[in-house]
N, CA, C and O atoms as CSV, one atom per row, in Angstrom:
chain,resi,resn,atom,element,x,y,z
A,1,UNK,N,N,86.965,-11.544,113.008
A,1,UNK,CA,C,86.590,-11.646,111.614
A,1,UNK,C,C,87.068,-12.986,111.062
A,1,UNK,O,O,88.209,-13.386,110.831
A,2,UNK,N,N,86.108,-13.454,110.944
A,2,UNK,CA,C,86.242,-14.907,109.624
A,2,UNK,C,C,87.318,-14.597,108.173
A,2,UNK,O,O,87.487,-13.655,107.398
A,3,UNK,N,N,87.838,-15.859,108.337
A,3,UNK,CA,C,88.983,-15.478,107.205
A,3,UNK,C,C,88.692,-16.286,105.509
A,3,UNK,O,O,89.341,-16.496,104.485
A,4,UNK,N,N,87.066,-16.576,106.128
A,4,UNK,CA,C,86.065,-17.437,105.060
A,4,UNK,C,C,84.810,-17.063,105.015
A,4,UNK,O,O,84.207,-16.949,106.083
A,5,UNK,N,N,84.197,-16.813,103.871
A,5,UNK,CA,C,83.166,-16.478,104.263
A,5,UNK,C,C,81.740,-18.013,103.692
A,5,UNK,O,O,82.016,-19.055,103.098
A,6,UNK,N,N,80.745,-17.680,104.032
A,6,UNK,CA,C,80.077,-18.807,103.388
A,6,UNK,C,C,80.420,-19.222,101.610
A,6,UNK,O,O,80.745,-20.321,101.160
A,7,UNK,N,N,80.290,-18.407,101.143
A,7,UNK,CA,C,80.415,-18.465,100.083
A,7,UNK,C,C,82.035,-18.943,99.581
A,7,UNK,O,O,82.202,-19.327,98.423
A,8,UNK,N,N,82.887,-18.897,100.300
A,8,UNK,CA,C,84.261,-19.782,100.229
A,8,UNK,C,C,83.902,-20.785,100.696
A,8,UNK,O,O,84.023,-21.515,99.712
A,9,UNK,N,N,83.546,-21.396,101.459
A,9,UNK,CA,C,83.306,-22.542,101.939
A,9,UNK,C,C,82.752,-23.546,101.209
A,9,UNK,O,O,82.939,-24.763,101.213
A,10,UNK,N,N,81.768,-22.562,100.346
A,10,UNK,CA,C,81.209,-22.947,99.251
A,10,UNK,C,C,81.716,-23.946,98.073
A,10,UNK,O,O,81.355,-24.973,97.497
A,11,UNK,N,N,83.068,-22.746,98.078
A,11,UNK,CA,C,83.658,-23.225,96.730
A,11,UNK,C,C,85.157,-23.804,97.510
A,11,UNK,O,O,85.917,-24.269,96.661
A,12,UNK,N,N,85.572,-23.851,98.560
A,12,UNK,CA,C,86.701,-24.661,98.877
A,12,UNK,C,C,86.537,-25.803,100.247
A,12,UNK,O,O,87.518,-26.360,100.740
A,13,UNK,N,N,85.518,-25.955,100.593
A,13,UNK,CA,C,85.151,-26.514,101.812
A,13,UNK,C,C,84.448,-28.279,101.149
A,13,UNK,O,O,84.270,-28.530,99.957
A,14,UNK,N,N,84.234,-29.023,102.047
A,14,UNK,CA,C,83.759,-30.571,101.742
A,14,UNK,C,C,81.987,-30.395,101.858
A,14,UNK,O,O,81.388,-31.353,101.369
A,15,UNK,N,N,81.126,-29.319,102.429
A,15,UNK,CA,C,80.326,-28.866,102.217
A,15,UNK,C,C,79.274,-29.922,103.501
A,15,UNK,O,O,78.070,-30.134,103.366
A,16,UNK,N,N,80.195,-30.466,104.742
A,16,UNK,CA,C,79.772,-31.374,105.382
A,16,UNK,C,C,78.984,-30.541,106.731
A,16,UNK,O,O,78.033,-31.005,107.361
A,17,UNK,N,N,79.620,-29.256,106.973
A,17,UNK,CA,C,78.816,-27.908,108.377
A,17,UNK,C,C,78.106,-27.916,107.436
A,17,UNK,O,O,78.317,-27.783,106.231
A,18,UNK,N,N,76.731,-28.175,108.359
A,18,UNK,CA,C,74.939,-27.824,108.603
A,18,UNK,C,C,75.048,-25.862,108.165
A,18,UNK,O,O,75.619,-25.092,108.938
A,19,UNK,N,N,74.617,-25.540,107.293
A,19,UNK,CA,C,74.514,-23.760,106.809
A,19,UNK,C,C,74.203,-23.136,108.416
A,19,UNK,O,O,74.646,-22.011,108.649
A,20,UNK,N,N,73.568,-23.746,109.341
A,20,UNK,CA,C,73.039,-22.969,110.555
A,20,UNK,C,C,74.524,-22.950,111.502
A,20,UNK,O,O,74.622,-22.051,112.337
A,21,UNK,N,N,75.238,-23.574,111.413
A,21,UNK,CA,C,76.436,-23.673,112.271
A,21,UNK,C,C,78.243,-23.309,111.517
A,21,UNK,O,O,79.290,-23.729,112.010
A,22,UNK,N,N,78.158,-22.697,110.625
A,22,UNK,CA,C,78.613,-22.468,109.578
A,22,UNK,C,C,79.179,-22.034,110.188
A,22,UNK,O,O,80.078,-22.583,110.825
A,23,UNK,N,N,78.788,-20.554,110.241
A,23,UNK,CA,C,79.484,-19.182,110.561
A,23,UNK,C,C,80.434,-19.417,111.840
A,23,UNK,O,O,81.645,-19.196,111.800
A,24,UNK,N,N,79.779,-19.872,112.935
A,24,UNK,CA,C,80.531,-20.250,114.436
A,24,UNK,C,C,81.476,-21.254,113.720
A,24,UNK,O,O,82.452,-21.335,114.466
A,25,UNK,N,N,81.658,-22.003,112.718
A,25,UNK,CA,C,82.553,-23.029,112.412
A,25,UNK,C,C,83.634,-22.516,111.872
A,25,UNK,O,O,84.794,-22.915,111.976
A,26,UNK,N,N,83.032,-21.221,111.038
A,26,UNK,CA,C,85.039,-20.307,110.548
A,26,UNK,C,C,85.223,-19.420,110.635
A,26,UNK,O,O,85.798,-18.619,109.897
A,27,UNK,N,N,84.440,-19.282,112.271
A,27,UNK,CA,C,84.974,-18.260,113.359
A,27,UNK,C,C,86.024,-19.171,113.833
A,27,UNK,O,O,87.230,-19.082,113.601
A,28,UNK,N,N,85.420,-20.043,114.515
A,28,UNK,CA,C,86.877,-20.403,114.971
A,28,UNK,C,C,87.437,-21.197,114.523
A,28,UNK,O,O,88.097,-21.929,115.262
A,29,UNK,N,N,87.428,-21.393,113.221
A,29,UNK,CA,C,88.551,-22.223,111.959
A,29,UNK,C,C,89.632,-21.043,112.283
A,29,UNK,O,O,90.831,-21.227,112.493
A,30,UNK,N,N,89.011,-19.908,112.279
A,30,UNK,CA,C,89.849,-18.413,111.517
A,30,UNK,C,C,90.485,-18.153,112.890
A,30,UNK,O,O,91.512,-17.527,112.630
A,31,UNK,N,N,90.390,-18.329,114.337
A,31,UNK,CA,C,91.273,-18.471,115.180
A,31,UNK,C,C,92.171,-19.146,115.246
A,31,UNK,O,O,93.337,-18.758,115.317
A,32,UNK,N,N,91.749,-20.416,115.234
A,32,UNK,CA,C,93.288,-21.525,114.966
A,32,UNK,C,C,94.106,-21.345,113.747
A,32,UNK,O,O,95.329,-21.459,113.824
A,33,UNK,N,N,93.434,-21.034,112.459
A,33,UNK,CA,C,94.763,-19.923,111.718
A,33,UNK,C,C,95.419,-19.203,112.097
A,33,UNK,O,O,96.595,-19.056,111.765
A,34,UNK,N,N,94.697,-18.462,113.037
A,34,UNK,CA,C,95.874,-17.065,113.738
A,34,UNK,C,C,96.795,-17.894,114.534
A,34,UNK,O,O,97.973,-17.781,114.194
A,35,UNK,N,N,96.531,-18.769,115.593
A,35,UNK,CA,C,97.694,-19.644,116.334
A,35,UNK,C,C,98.396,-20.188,115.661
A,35,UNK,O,O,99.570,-20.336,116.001
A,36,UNK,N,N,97.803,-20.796,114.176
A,36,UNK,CA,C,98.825,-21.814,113.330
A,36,UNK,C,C,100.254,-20.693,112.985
A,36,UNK,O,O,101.463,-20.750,113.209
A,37,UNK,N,N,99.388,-19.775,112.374
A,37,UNK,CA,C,100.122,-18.532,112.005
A,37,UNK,C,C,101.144,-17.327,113.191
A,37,UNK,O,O,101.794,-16.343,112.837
A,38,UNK,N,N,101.071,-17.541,113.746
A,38,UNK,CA,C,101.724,-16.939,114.989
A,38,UNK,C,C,101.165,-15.580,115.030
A,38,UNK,O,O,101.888,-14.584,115.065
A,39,UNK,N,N,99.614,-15.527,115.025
A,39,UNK,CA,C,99.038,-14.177,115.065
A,39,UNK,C,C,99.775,-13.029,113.566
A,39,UNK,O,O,99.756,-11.801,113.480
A,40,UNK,N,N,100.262,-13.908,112.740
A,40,UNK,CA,C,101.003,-12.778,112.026
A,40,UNK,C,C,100.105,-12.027,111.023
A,40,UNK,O,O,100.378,-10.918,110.563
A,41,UNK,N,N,98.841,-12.857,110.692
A,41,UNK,CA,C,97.514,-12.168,110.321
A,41,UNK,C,C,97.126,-10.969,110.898
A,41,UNK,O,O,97.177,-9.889,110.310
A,42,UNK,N,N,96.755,-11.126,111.990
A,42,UNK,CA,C,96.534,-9.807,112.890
A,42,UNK,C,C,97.334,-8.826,113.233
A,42,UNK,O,O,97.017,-7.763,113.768
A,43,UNK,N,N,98.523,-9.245,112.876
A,43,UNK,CA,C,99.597,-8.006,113.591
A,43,UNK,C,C,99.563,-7.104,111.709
A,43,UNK,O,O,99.650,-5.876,111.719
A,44,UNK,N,N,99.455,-7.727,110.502
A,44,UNK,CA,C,99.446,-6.943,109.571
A,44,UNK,C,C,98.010,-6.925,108.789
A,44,UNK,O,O,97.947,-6.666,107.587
A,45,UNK,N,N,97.160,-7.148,109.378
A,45,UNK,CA,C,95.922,-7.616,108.600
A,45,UNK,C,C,95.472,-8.494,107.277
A,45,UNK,O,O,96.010,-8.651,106.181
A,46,UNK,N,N,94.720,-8.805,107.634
A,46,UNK,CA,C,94.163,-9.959,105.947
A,46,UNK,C,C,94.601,-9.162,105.095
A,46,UNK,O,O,95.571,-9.557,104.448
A,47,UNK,N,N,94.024,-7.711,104.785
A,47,UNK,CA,C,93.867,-7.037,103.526
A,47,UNK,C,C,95.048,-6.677,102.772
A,47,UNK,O,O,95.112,-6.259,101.616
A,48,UNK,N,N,96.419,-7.010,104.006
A,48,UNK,CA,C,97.365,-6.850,103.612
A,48,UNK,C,C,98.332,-7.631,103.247
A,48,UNK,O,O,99.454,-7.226,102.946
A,49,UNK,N,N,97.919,-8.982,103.246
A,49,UNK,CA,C,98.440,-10.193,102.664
A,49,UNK,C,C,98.508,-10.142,101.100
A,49,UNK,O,O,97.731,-9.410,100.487
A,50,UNK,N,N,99.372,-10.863,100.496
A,50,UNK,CA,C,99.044,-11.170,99.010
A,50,UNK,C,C,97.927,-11.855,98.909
A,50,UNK,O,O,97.242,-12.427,99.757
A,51,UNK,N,N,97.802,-11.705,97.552
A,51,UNK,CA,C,96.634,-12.354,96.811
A,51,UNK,C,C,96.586,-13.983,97.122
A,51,UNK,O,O,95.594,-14.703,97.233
A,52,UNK,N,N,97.959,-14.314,97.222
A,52,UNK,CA,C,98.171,-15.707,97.151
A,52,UNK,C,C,98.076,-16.217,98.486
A,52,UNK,O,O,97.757,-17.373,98.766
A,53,UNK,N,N,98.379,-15.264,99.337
A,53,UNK,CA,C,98.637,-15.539,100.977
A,53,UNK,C,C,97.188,-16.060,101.418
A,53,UNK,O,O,96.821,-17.130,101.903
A,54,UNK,N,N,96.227,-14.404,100.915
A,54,UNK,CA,C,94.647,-14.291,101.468
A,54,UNK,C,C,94.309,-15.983,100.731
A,54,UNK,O,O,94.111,-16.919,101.506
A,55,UNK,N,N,94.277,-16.212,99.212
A,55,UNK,CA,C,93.365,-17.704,99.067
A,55,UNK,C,C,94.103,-18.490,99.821
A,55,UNK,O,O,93.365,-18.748,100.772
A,56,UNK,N,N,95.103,-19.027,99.980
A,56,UNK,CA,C,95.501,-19.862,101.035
A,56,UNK,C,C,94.915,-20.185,102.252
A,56,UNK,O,O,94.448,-21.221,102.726
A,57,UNK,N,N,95.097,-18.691,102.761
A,57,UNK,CA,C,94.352,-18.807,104.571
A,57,UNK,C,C,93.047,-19.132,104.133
A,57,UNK,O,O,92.434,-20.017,104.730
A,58,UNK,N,N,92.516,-18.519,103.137
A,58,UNK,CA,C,90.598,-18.898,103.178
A,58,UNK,C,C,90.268,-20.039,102.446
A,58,UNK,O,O,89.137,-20.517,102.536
A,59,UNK,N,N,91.340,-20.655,101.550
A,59,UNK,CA,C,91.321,-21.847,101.537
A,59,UNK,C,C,91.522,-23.100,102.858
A,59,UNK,O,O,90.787,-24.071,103.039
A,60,UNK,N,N,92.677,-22.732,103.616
A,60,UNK,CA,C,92.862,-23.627,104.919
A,60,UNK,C,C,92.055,-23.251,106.205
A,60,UNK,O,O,92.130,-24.010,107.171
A,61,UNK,N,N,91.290,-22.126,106.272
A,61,UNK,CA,C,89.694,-21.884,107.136
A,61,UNK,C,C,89.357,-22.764,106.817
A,61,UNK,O,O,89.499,-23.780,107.497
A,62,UNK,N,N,88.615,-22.759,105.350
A,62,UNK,CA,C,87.802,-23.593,105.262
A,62,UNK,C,C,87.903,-25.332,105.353
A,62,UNK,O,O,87.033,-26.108,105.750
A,63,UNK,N,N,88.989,-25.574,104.949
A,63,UNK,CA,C,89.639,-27.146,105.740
A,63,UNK,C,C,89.750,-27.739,106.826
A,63,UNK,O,O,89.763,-28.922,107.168
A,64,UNK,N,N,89.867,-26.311,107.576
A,64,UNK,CA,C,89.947,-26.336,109.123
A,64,UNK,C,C,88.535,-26.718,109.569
A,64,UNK,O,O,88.078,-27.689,110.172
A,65,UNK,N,N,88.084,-25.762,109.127
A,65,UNK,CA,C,86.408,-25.652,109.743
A,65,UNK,C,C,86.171,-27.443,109.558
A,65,UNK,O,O,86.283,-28.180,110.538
A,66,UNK,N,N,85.943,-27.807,108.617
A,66,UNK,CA,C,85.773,-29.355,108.148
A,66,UNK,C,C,86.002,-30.038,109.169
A,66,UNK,O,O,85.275,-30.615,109.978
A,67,UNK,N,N,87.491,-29.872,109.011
A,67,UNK,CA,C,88.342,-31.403,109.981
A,67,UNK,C,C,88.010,-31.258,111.486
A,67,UNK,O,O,87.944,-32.313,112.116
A,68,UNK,N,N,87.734,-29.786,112.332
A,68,UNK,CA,C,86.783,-29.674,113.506
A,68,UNK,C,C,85.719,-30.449,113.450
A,68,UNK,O,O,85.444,-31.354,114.238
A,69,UNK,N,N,85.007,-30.045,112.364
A,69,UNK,CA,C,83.334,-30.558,112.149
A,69,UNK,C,C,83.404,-31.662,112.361
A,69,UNK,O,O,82.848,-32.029,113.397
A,70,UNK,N,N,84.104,-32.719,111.509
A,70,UNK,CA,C,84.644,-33.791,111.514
A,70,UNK,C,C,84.490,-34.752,112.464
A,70,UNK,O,O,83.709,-35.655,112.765
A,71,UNK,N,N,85.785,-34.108,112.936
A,71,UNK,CA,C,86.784,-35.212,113.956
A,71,UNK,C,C,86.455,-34.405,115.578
A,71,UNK,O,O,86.773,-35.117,116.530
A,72,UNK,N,N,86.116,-33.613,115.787
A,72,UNK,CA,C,86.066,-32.493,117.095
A,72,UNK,C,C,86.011,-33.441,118.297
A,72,UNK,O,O,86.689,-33.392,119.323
A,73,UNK,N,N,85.233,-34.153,118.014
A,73,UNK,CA,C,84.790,-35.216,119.054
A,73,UNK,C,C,86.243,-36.031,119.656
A,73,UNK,O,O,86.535,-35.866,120.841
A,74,UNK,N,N,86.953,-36.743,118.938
A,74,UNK,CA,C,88.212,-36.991,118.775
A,74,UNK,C,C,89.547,-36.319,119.286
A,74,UNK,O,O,90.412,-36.819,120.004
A,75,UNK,N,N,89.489,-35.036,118.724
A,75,UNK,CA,C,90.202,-33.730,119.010
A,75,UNK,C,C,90.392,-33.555,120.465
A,75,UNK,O,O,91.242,-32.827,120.977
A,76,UNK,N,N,89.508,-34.303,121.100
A,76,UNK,CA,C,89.230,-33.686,122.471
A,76,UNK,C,C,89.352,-34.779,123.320
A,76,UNK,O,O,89.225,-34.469,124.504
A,77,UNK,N,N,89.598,-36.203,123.059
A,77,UNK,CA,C,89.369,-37.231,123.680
A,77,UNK,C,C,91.226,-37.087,124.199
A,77,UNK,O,O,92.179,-36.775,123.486
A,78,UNK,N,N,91.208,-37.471,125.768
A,78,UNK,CA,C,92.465,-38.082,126.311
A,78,UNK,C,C,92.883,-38.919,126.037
A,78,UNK,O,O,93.983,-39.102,126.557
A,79,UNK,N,N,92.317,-40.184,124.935
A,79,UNK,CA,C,92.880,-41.159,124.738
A,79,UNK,C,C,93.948,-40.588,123.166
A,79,UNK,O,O,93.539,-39.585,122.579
A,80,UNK,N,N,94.671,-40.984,122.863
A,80,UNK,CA,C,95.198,-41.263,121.218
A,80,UNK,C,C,95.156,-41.970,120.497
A,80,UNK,O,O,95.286,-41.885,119.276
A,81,UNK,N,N,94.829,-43.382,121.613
A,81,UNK,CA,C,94.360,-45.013,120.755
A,81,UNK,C,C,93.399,-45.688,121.321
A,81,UNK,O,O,92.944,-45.409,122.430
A,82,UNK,N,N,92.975,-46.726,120.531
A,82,UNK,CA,C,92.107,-47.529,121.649
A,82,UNK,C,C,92.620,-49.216,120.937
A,82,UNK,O,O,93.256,-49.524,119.929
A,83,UNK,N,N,91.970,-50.018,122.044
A,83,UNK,CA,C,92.755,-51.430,121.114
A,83,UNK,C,C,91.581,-52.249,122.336
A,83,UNK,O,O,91.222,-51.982,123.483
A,84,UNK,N,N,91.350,-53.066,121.592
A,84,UNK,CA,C,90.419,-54.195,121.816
A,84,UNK,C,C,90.438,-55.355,121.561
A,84,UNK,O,O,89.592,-55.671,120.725
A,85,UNK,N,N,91.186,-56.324,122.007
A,85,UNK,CA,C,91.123,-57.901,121.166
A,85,UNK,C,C,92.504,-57.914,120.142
A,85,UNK,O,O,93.686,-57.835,120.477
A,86,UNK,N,N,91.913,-58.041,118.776
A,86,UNK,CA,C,93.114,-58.092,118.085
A,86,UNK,C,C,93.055,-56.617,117.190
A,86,UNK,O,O,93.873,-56.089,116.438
A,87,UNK,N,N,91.574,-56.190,117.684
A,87,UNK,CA,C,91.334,-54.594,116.730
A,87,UNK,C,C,92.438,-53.442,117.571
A,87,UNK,O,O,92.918,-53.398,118.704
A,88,UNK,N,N,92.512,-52.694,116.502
A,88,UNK,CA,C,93.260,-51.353,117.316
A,88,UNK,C,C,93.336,-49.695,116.137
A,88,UNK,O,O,93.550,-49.395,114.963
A,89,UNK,N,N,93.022,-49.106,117.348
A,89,UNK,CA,C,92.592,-47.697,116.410
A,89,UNK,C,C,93.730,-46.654,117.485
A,89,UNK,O,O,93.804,-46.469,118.700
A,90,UNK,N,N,94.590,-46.086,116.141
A,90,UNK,CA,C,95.571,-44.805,116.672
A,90,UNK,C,C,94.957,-44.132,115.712
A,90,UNK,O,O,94.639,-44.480,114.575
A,91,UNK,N,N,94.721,-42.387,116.707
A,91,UNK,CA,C,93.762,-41.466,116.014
A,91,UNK,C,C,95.218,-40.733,115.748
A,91,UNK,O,O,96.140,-41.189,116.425
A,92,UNK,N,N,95.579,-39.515,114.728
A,92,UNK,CA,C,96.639,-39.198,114.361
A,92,UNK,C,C,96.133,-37.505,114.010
A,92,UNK,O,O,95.071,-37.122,113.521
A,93,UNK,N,N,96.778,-37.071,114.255
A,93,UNK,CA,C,96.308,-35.232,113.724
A,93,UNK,C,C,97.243,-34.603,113.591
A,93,UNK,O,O,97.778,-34.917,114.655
A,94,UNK,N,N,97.824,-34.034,113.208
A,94,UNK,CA,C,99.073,-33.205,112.692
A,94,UNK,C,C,98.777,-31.906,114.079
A,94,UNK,O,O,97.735,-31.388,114.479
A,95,UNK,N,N,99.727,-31.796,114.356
A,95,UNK,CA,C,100.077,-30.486,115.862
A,95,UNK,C,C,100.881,-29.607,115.134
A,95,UNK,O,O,102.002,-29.746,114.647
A,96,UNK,N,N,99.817,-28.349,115.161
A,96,UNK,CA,C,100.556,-27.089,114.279
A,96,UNK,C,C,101.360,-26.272,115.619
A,96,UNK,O,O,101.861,-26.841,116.589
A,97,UNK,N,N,101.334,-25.197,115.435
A,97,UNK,CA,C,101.873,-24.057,116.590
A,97,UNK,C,C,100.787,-23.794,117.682
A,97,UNK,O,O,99.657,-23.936,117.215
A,98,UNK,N,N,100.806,-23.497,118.831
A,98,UNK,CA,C,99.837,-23.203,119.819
A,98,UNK,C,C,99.128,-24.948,120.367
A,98,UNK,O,O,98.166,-25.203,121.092
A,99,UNK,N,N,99.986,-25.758,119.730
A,99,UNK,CA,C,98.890,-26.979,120.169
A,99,UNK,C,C,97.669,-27.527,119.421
A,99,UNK,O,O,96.962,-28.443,119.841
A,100,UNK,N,N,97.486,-26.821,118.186
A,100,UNK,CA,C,96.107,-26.798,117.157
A,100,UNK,C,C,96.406,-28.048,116.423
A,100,UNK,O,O,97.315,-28.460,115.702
A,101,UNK,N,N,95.271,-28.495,116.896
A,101,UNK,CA,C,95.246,-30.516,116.186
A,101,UNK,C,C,94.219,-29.766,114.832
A,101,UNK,O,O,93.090,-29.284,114.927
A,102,UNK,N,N,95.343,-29.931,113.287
A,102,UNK,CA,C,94.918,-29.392,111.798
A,102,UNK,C,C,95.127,-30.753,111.312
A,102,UNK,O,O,95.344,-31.649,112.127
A,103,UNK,N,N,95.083,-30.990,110.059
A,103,UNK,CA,C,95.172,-31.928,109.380
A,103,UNK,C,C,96.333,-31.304,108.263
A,103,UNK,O,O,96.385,-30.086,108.095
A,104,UNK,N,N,97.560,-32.525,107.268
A,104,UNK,CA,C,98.101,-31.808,106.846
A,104,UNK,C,C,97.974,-31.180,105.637
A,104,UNK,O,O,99.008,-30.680,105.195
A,105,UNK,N,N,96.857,-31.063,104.910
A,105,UNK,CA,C,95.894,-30.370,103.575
A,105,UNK,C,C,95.641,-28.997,104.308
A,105,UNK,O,O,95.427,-28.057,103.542
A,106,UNK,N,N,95.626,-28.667,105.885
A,106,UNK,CA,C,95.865,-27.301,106.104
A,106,UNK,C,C,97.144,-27.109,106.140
A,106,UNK,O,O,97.550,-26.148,105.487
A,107,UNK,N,N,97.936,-27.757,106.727
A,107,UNK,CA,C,99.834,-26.845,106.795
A,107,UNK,C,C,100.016,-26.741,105.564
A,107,UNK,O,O,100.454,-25.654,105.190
A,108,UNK,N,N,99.814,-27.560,104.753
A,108,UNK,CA,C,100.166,-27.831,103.559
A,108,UNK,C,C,99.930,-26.589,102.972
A,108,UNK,O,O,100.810,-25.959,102.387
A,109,UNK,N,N,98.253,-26.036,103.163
A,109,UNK,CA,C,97.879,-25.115,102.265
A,109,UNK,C,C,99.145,-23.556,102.878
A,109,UNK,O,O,99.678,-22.790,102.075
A,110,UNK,N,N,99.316,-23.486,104.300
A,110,UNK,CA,C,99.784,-22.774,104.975
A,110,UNK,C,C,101.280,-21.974,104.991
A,110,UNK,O,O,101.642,-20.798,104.959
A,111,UNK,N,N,102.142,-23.714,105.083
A,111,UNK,CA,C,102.967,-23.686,104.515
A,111,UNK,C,C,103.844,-22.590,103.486
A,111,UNK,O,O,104.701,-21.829,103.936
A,112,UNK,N,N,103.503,-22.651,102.171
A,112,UNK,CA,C,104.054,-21.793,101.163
A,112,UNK,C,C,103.723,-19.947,101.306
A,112,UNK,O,O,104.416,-19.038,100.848
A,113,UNK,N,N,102.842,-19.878,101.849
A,113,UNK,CA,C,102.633,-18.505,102.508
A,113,UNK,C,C,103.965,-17.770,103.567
A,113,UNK,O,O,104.142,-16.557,103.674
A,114,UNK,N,N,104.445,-18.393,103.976
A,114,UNK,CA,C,105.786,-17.766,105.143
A,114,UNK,C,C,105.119,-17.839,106.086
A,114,UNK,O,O,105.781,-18.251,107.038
A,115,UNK,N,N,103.768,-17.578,106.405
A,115,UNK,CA,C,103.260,-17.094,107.944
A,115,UNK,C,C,103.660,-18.704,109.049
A,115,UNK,O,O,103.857,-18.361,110.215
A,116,UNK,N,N,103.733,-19.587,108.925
A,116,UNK,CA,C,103.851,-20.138,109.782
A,116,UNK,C,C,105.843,-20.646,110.011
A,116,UNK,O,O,106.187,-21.737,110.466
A,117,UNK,N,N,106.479,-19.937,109.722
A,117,UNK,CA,C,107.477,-19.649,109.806
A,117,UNK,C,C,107.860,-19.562,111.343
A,117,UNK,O,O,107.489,-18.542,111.923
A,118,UNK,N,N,108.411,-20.313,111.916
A,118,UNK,CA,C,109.014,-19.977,113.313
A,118,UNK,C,C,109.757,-19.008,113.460
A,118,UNK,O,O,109.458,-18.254,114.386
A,119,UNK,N,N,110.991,-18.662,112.617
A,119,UNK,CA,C,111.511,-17.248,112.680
A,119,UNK,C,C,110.434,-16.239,113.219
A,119,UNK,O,O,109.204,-16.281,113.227
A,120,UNK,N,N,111.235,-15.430,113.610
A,120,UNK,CA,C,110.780,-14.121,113.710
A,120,UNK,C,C,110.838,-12.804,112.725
A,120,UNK,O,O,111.527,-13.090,111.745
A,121,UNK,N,N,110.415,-11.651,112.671
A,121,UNK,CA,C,110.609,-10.978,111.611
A,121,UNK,C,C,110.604,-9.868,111.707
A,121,UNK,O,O,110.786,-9.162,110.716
Protein backbone atom coordinates (compact mmCIF):
# COMPACT_ATOMS: atom_id res chain seq x y z
CA UNK A 1 0.00 0.00 0.00
CA UNK A 2 1.07 3.50 -1.14
CA UNK A 3 1.56 5.89 1.64
CA UNK A 4 0.37 8.68 -1.15
CA UNK A 5 -2.14 8.67 -3.06
CA UNK A 6 -2.50 10.63 -6.48
CA UNK A 7 -4.29 13.13 -5.17
CA UNK A 8 -1.39 13.91 -2.42
CA UNK A 9 0.95 14.09 -4.86
CA UNK A 10 -1.20 16.44 -6.14
CA UNK A 11 -1.11 18.73 -3.46
CA UNK A 12 2.51 17.93 -1.99
CA UNK A 13 4.56 16.57 -4.88
CA UNK A 14 6.67 18.94 -7.77
CA UNK A 15 4.03 17.45 -10.17
CA UNK A 16 7.15 16.32 -12.54
CA UNK A 17 5.82 11.83 -12.71
CA UNK A 18 3.96 11.47 -16.10
CA UNK A 19 -0.01 10.55 -14.29
CA UNK A 20 0.65 7.00 -16.23
CA UNK A 21 3.71 6.13 -14.03
CA UNK A 22 2.55 7.69 -10.92
CA UNK A 23 1.20 5.00 -9.05
CA UNK A 24 4.47 2.51 -9.61
CA UNK A 25 6.36 5.84 -8.48
CA UNK A 26 4.72 5.85 -4.69
CA UNK A 27 4.72 2.38 -4.63
CA UNK A 28 7.99 2.38 -4.30
CA UNK A 29 8.52 5.94 -2.81
CA UNK A 30 6.28 4.12 0.02
CA UNK A 31 8.92 1.23 0.27
CA UNK A 32 11.94 3.25 0.80
CA UNK A 33 9.86 5.00 3.61
CA UNK A 34 9.47 1.74 5.24
CA UNK A 35 13.51 1.19 5.05
CA UNK A 36 14.02 4.93 5.92
CA UNK A 37 11.69 4.14 8.77
CA UNK A 38 12.92 0.84 10.04
CA UNK A 39 9.71 -0.92 8.84
CA UNK A 40 8.12 0.80 11.94
CA UNK A 41 5.09 1.72 9.61
CA UNK A 42 4.29 -1.78 9.07
CA UNK A 43 4.91 -3.29 12.30
CA UNK A 44 2.01 -0.65 13.68
CA UNK A 45 0.23 0.41 10.59
CA UNK A 46 -0.38 3.87 8.78
CA UNK A 47 -3.82 4.13 10.39
CA UNK A 48 -2.18 4.07 13.48
CA UNK A 49 0.19 6.82 13.27
CA UNK A 50 -0.73 10.38 14.35
CA UNK A 51 -2.24 12.77 12.34
CA UNK A 52 1.04 14.50 12.18
CA UNK A 53 3.14 11.31 11.65
CA UNK A 54 0.55 10.05 8.57
CA UNK A 55 1.05 13.95 6.67
CA UNK A 56 4.63 13.67 7.10
CA UNK A 57 5.17 10.15 5.61
CA UNK A 58 2.65 11.21 2.68
CA UNK A 59 4.21 14.28 2.50
CA UNK A 60 7.97 12.62 2.20
CA UNK A 61 6.35 9.70 -0.41
CA UNK A 62 5.63 12.15 -2.27
CA UNK A 63 9.26 13.89 -2.29
CA UNK A 64 10.61 10.68 -2.57
CA UNK A 65 8.70 9.66 -5.53
CA UNK A 66 10.14 13.09 -7.21
CA UNK A 67 13.79 12.88 -6.32
CA UNK A 68 13.65 8.96 -7.88
CA UNK A 69 11.86 10.46 -10.89
CA UNK A 70 14.43 12.90 -10.93
CA UNK A 71 17.74 11.82 -10.31
CA UNK A 72 17.12 7.66 -10.63
CA UNK A 73 19.41 7.61 -13.40
CA UNK A 74 22.19 8.98 -11.09
CA UNK A 75 21.02 6.96 -8.06
CA UNK A 76 22.31 4.09 -9.80
CA UNK A 77 25.48 5.18 -11.48
CA UNK A 78 28.97 3.64 -9.84
CA UNK A 79 30.50 6.72 -10.36
CA UNK A 80 29.89 9.72 -7.46
CA UNK A 81 31.85 12.25 -9.63
CA UNK A 82 32.96 12.91 -12.88
CA UNK A 83 35.72 15.64 -13.81
CA UNK A 84 36.86 16.60 -17.18
CA UNK A 85 39.45 19.30 -17.95
CA UNK A 86 38.97 21.99 -15.48
CA UNK A 87 34.95 20.99 -15.21
CA UNK A 88 33.94 18.69 -12.33
CA UNK A 89 30.59 17.28 -11.14
CA UNK A 90 30.18 15.48 -7.41
CA UNK A 91 26.62 14.02 -7.41
CA UNK A 92 25.60 14.13 -3.53
CA UNK A 93 22.34 12.33 -1.99
CA UNK A 94 21.76 12.08 1.54
CA UNK A 95 22.00 7.96 2.71
CA UNK A 96 19.05 7.28 4.97
CA UNK A 97 18.79 3.69 6.77
CA UNK A 98 18.86 0.50 4.50
CA UNK A 99 21.21 2.38 2.01
CA UNK A 100 18.14 4.63 0.46
CA UNK A 101 19.81 7.55 -1.59
CA UNK A 102 16.58 10.45 -0.24
CA UNK A 103 17.22 13.90 -0.44
CA UNK A 104 17.27 15.99 2.82
CA UNK A 105 13.47 17.74 2.37
CA UNK A 106 12.63 13.89 2.96
CA UNK A 107 14.63 13.20 6.42
CA UNK A 108 13.81 16.41 7.15
CA UNK A 109 10.11 15.81 6.64
CA UNK A 110 10.83 12.31 8.56
CA UNK A 111 12.79 13.32 11.07
CA UNK A 112 10.27 14.98 13.69
CA UNK A 113 7.97 11.92 13.47
CA UNK A 114 10.39 9.46 15.83
CA UNK A 115 10.12 6.71 13.17
CA UNK A 116 13.49 7.00 11.93
CA UNK A 117 14.96 6.82 15.28
CA UNK A 118 17.77 4.21 15.55
CA UNK A 119 16.77 3.22 19.03
CA UNK A 120 14.76 0.54 19.43
CA UNK A 121 11.40 0.41 21.15
Amino acid sequence: MAYATPEDYDRYGDGVIPVEQLEKALDRASDQIDRLTYNRIVACGFDNLTPFQQLNVTKATCQQADFVYKYGDYLTMPLSGYSAGSTSMTFKAATGAGGVQTSDAVLDLLLPTGLTDRRLR
